[in-house]
C-alpha atoms as a printed R data frame, in Angstrom:
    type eleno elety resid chain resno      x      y       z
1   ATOM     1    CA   UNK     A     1 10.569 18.526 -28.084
2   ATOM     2    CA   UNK     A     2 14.169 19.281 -27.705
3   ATOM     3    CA   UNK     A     3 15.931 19.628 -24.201
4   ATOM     4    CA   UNK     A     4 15.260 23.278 -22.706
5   ATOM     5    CA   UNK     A     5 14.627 25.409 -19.565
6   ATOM     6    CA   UNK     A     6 12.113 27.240 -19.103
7   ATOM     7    CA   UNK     A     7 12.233 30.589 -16.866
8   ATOM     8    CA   UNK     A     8  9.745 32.392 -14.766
9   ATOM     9    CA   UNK     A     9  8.625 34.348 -11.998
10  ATOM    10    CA   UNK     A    10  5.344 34.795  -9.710
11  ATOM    11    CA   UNK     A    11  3.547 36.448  -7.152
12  ATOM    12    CA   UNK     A    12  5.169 39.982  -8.376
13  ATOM    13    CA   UNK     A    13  8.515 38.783  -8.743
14  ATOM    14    CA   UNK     A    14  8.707 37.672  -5.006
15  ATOM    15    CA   UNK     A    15  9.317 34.127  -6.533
16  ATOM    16    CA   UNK     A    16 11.338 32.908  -9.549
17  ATOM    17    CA   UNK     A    17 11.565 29.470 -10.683
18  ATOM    18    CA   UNK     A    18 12.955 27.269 -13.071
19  ATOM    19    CA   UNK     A    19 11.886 23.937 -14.975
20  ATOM    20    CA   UNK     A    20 13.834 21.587 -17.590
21  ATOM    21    CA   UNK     A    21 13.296 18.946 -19.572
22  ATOM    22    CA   UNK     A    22 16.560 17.130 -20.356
23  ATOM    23    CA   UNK     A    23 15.916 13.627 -21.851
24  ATOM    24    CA   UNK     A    24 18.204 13.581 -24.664
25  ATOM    25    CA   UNK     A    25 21.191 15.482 -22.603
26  ATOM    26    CA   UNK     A    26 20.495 12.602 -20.015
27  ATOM    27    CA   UNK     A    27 20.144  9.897 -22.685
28  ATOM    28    CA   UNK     A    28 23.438 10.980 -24.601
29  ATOM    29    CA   UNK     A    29 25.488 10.557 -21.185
30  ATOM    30    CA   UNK     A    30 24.629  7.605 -20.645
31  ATOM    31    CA   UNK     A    31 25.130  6.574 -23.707
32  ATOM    32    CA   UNK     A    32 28.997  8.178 -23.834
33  ATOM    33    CA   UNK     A    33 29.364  6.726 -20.606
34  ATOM    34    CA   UNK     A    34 27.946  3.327 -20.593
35  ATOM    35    CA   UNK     A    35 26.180  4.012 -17.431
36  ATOM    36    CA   UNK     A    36 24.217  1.484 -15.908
37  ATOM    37    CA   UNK     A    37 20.389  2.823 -14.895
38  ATOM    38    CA   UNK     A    38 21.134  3.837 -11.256
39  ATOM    39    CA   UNK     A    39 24.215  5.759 -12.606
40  ATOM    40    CA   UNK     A    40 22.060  7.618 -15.393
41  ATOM    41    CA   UNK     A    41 19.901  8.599 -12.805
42  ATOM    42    CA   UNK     A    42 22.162  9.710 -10.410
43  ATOM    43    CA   UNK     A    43 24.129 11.474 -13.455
44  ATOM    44    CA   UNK     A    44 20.852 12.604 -14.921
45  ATOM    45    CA   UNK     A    45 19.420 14.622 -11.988
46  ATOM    46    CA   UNK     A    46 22.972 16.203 -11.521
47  ATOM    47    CA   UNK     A    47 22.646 17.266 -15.334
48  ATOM    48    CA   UNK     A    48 19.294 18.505 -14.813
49  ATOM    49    CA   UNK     A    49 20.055 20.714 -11.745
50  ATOM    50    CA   UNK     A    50 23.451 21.880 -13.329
51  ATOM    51    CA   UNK     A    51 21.177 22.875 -16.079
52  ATOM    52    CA   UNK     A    52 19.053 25.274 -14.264
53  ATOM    53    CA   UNK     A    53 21.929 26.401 -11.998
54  ATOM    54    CA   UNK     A    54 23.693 27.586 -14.792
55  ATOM    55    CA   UNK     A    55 20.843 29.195 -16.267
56  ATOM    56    CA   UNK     A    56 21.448 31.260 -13.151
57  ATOM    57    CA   UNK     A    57 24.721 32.259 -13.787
58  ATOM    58    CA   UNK     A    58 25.101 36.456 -14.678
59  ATOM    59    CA   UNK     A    59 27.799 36.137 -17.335
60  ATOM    60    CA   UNK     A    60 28.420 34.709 -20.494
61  ATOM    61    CA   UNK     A    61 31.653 33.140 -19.280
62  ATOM    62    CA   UNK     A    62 30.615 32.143 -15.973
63  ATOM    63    CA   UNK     A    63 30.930 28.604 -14.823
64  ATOM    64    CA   UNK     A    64 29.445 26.027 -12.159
65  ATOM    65    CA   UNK     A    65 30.634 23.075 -10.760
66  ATOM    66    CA   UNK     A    66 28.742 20.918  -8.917
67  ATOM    67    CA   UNK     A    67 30.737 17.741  -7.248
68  ATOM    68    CA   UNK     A    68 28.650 14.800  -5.251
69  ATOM    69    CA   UNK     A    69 31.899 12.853  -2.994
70  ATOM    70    CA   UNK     A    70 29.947 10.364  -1.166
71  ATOM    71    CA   UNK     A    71 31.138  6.819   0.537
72  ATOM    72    CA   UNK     A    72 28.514  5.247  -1.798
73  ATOM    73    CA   UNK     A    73 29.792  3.047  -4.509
74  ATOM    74    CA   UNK     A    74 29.412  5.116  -7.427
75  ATOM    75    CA   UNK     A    75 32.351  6.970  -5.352
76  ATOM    76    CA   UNK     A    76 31.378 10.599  -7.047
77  ATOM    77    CA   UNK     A    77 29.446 12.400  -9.156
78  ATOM    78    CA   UNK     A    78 30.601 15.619 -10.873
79  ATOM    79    CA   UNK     A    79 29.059 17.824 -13.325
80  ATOM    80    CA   UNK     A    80 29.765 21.631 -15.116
81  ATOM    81    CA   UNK     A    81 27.364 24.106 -16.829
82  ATOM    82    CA   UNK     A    82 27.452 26.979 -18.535
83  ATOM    83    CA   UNK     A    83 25.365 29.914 -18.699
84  ATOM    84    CA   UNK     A    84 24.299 28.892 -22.443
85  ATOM    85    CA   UNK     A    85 22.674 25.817 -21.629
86  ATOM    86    CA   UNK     A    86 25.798 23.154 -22.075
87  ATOM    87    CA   UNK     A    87 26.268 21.067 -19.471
88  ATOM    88    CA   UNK     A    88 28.570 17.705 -19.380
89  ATOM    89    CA   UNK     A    89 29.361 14.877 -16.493
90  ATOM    90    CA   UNK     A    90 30.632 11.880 -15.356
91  ATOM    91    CA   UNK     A    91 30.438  9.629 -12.431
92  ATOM    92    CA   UNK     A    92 33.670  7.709 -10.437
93  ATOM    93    CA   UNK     A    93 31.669  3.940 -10.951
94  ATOM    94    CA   UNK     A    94 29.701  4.149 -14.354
95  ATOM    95    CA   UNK     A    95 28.650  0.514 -13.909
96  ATOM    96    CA   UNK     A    96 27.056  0.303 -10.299
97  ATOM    97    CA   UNK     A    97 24.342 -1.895  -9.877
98  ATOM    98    CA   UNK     A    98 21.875 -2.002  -6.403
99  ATOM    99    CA   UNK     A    99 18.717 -3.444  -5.687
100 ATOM   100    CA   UNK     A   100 15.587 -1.144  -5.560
101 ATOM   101    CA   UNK     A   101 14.920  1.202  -2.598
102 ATOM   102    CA   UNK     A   102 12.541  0.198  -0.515
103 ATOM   103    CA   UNK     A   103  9.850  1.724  -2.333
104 ATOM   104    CA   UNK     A   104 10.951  0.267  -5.612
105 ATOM   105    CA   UNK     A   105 12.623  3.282  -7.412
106 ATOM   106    CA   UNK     A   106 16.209  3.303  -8.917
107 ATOM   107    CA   UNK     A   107 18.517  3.820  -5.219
108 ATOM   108    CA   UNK     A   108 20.609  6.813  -6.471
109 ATOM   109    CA   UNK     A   109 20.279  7.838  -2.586
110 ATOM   110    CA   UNK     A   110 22.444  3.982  -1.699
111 ATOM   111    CA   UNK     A   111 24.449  4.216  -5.161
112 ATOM   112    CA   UNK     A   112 26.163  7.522  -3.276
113 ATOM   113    CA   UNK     A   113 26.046  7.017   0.449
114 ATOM   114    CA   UNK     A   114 27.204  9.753   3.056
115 ATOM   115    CA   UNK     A   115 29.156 12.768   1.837
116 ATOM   116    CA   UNK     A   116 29.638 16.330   1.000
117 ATOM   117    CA   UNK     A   117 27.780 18.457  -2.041
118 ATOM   118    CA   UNK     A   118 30.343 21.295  -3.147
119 ATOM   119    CA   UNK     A   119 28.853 24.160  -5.492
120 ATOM   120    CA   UNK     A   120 31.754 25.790  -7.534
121 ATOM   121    CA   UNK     A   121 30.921 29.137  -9.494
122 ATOM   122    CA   UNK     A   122 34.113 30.657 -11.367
123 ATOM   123    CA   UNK     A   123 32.751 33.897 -12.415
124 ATOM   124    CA   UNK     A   124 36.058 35.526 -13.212
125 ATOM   125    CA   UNK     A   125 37.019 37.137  -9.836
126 ATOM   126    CA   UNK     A   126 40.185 36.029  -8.369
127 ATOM   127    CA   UNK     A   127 39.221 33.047  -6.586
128 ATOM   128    CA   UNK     A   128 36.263 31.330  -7.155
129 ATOM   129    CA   UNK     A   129 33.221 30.991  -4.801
130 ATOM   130    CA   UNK     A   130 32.473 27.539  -3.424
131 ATOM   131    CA   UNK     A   131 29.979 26.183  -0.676
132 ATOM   132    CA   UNK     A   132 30.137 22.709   0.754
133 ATOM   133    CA   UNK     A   133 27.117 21.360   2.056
134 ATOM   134    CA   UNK     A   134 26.832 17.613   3.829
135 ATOM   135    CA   UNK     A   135 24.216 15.465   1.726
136 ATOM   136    CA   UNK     A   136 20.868 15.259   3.085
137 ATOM   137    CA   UNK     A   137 19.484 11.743   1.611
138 ATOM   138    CA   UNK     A   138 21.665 11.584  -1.223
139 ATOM   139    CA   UNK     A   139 18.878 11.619  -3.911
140 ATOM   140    CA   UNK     A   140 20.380 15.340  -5.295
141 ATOM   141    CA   UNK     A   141 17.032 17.106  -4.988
142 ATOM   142    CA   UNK     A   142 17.070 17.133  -1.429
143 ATOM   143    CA   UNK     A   143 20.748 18.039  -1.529
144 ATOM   144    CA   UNK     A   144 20.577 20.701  -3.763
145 ATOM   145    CA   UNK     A   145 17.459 21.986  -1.792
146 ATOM   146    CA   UNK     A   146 19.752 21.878   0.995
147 ATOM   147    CA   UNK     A   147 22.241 23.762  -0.064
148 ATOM   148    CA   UNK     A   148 20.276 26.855  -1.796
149 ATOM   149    CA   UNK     A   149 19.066 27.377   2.292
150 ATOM   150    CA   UNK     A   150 21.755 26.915   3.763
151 ATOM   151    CA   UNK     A   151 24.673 28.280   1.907
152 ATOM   152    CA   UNK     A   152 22.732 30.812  -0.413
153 ATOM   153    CA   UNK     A   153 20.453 31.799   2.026
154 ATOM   154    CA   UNK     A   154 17.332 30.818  -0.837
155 ATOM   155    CA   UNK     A   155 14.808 28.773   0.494
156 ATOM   156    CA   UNK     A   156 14.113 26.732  -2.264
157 ATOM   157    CA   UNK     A   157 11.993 23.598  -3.421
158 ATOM   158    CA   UNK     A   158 13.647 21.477  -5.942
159 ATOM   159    CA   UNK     A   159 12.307 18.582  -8.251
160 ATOM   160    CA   UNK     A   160 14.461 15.745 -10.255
161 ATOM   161    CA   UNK     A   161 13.447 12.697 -11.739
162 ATOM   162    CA   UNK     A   162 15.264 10.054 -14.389
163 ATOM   163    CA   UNK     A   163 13.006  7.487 -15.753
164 ATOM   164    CA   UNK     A   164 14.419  4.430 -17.318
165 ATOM   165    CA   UNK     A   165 13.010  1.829 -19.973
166 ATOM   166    CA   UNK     A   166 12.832 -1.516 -18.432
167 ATOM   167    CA   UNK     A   167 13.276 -2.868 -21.421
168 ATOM   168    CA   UNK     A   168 16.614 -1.813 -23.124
169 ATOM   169    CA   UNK     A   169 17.419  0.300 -20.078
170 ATOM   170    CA   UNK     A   170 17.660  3.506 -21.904
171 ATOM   171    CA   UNK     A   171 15.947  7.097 -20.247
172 ATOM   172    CA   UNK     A   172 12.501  7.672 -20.793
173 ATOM   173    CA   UNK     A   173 11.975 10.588 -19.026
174 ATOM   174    CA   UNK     A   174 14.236 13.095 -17.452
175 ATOM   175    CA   UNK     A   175 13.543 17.318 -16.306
176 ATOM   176    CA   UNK     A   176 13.550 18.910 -12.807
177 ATOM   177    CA   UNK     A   177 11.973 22.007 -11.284
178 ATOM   178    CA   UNK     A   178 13.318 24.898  -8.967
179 ATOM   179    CA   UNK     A   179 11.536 27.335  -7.057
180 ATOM   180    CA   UNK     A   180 12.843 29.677  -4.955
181 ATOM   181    CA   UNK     A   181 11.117 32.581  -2.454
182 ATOM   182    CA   UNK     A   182 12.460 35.923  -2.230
183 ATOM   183    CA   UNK     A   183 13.136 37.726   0.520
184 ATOM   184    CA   UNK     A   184 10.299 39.844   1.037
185 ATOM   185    CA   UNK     A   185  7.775 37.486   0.166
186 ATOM   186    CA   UNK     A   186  4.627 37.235   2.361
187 ATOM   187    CA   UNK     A   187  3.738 34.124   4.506
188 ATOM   188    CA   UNK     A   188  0.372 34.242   2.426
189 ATOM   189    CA   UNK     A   189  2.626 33.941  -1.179
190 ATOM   190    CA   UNK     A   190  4.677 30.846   1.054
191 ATOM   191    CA   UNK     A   191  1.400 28.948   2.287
192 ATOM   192    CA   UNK     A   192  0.001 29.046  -1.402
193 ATOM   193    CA   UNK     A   193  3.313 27.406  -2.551
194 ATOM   194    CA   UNK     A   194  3.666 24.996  -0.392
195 ATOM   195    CA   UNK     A   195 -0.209 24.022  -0.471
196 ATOM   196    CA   UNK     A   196  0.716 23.579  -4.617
197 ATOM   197    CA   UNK     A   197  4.249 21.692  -3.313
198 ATOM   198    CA   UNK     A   198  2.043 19.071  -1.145
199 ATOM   199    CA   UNK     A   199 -0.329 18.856  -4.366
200 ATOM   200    CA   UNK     A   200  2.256 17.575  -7.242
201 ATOM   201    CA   UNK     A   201  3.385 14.286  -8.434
202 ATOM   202    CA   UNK     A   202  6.883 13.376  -8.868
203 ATOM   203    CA   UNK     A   203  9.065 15.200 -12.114
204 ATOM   204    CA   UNK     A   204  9.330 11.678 -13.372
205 ATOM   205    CA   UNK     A   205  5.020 11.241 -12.916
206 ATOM   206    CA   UNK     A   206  4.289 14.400 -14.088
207 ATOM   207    CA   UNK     A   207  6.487 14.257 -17.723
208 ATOM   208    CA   UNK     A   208  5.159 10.690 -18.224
209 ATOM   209    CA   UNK     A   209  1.766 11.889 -18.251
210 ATOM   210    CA   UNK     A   210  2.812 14.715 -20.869
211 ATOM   211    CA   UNK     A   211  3.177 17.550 -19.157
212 ATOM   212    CA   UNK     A   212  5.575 20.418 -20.410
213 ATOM   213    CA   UNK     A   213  8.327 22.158 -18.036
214 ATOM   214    CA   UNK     A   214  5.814 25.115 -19.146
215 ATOM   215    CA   UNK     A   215  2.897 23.109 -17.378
216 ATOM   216    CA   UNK     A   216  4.646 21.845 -14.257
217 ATOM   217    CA   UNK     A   217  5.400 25.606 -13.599
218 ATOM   218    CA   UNK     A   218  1.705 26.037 -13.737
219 ATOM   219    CA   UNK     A   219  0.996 23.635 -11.229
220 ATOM   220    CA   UNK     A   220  3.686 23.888  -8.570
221 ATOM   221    CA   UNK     A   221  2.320 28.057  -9.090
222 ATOM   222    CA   UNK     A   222 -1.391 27.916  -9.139
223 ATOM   223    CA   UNK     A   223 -2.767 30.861  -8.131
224 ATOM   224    CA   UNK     A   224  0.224 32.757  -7.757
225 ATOM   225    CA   UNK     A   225  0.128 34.460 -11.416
226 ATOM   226    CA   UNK     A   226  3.389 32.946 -12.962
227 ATOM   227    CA   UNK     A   227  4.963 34.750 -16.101
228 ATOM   228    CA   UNK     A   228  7.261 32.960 -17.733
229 ATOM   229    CA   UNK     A   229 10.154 35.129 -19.340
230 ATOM   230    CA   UNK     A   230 12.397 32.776 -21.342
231 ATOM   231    CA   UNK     A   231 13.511 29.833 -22.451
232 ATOM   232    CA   UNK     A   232 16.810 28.163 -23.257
233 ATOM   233    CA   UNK     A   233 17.959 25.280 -25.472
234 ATOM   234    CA   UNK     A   234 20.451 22.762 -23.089
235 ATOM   235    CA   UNK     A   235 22.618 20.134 -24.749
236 ATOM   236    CA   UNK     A   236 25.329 17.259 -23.315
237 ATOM   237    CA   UNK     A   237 28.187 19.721 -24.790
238 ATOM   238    CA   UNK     A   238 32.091 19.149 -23.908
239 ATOM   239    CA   UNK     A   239 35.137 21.518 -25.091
240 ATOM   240    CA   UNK     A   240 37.718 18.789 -24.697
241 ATOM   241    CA   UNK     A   241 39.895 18.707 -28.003
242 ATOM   242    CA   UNK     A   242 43.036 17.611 -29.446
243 ATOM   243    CA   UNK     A   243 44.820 21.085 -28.771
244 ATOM   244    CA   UNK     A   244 43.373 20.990 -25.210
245 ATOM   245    CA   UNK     A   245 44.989 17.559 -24.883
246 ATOM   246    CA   UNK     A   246 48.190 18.398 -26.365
247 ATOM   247    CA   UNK     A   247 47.754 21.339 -23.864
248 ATOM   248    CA   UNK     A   248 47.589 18.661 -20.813
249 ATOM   249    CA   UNK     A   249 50.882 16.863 -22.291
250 ATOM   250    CA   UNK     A   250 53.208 19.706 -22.146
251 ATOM   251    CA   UNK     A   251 51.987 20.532 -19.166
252 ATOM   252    CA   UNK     A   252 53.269 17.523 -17.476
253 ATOM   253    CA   UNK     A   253 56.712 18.808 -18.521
254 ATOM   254    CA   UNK     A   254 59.938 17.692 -20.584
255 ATOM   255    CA   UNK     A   255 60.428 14.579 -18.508
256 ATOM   256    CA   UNK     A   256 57.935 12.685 -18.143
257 ATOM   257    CA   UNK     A   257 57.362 13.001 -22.064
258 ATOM   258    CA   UNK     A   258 60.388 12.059 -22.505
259 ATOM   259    CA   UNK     A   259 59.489  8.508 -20.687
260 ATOM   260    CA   UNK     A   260 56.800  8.883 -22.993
261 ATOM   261    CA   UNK     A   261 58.490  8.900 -26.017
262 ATOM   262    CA   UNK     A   262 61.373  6.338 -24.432
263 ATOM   263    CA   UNK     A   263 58.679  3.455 -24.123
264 ATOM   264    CA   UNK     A   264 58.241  3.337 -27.697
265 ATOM   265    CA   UNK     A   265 54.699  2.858 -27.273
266 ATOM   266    CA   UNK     A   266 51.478  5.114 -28.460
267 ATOM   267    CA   UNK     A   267 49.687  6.548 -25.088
268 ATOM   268    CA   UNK     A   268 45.656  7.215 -25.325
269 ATOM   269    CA   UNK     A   269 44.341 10.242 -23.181
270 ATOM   270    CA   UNK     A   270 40.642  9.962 -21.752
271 ATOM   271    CA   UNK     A   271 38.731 12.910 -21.427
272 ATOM   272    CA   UNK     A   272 36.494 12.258 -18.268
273 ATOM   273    CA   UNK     A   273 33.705 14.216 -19.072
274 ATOM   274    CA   UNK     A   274 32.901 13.222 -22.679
275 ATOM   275    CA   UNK     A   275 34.380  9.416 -22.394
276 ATOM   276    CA   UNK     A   276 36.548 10.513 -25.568
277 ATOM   277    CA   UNK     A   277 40.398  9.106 -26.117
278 ATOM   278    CA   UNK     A   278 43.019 10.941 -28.020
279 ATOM   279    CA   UNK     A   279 45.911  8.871 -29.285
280 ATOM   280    CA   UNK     A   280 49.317 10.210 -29.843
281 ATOM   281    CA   UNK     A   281 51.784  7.976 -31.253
282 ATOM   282    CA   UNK     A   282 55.677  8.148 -30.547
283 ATOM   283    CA   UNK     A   283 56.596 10.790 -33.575
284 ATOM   284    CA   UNK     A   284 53.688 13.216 -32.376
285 ATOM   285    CA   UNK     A   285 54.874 12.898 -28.637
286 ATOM   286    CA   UNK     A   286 58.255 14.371 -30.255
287 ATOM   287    CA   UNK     A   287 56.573 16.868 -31.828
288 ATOM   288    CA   UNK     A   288 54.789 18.001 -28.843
289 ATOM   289    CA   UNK     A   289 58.300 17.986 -26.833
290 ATOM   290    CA   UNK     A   290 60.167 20.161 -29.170
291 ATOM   291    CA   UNK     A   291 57.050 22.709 -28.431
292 ATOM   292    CA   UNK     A   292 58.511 22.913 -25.112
């Protein structure tokens, strides 16, 4: 099956939740990226929840940010979505390498140490909002679980999970869950969820075995009369292009392309998101200068 989310709600709309399946989105970052398998997860699960955030989002043109700055050494981890299902990322240390945890999983939680979780949404007002949460344990789940209670007010359960291949260390699995009470919802409606919560295997367990994002909706609600309204395709997308980087290089003004163009020497442009380089030799750099 191709990468999607799935969308629902339950209990007469006093809950709504959210599941994704995201192997191939999580499998062509790493790729781009050359991530090593604690960075795909880490990456991965920030993918995954950027996924469903932005399936959140109102407006076509709205945008999230979601930035991990920890004192771990993978330094940072930074993703964007869209409310159409593309999402894209990097991470500061793509090669990072750690032991297991101590209960043998990948240590994403070690790989990004002590920090701050900020939640950008540009959604075309004047300033942007953004909320700033400290990290919990690191992991991203817990974060992001974090910050939908304390900075959106949403209590919220959230669910992320990267499986690797031992073998060639490529992703096997990858999809999250979110579910999230509204505010009138009774304490009978909260004890059946979190009886179902206490119940479930991990994201990673749970899409091993088969199970759809469909089906772990159905287990995390038992009982609770889920509907599921919609789904929506998600993809590793990134808008970076030669115009956009041509864009960044008169931006940096007369100058400094001047020193460019003065060194004699072809420069190479990385776009961090997508891993891609753009090379502009010395006659396009004076092409680009007399479009200043």
């Amino acid at each position: 099956m191709g990468d999607y989310v799935v969308r629902a709600t339950a209990a007469d709309a006093n809950i709504r939740a959210f599941a994704a399946y995201t192997l191939d989105t999580v499998e062509e970052a790493r790729q781009k990226h050359g991530l090593s398998p604690v960075a795909s997860a880490a990456l991965g699960r920030l993918l995954t929840g950027g996924a469903m955030m932005g399936s959140m989002l109102k407006n076509e043109d709205d945008l999230l940010t979601l930035q991990i700055a920890g004192d771990g050494p993978i330094k940072n981890v930074i993703v964007t979505a869209d409310a159409n299902g593309n999402v894209k990322g990097f991470v500061g240390n793509p090669d990072v390498m750690l032991p297991p945890s101590p209960i043998g999983k990948l240590d994403v939680g070690g790989s990004i140490g002590n920090g701050v979780l900020t939640v950008i949404k540009d959604m075309g007002l004047k300033e942007p909002y953004a909320g700033q949460v400290e990290l919990q344990t690191g992991e991203i789940a817990e974060d992001l679980t974090y910050y939908f209670a304390t900075s959106e007010q949403v209590p919220s359960c959230v669910g992320l999970g990267v499986l690797m291949n031992r073998d060639d260390a490529t992703v096997k699995q990858a999809g999250g869950f979110i579910v999230q009470l509204m505010p009138f919802a009774s304490d009978e409606i909260i004890a059946k969820l979190e009886e179902n919560i206490k119940k479930i295997d991990s994201v990673t367990k749970m899409l091993d075995d088969g199970k759809s994002p469909e089906q772990i909706l159905e287990i995390l609600l038992e009982g609770l009369n889920p509907e599921f309204t919609d789904t929506m395709p998600v993809r590793f997308s990134c808008n970076c292009d030669r115009d956009r980087i041509e864009k960044a290089l008169i931006s940096i003004g007369k100058k400094e392309l001047q020193a460019m163009i003065d060194d004699g020497e072809p420069i190479t442009m990385n776009c961090h998101f997508c891993n891609t380089d753009y090379t502009f030799d010395v006659e396009q750099l004076k092409e680009i200068l007399k479009k200043i």
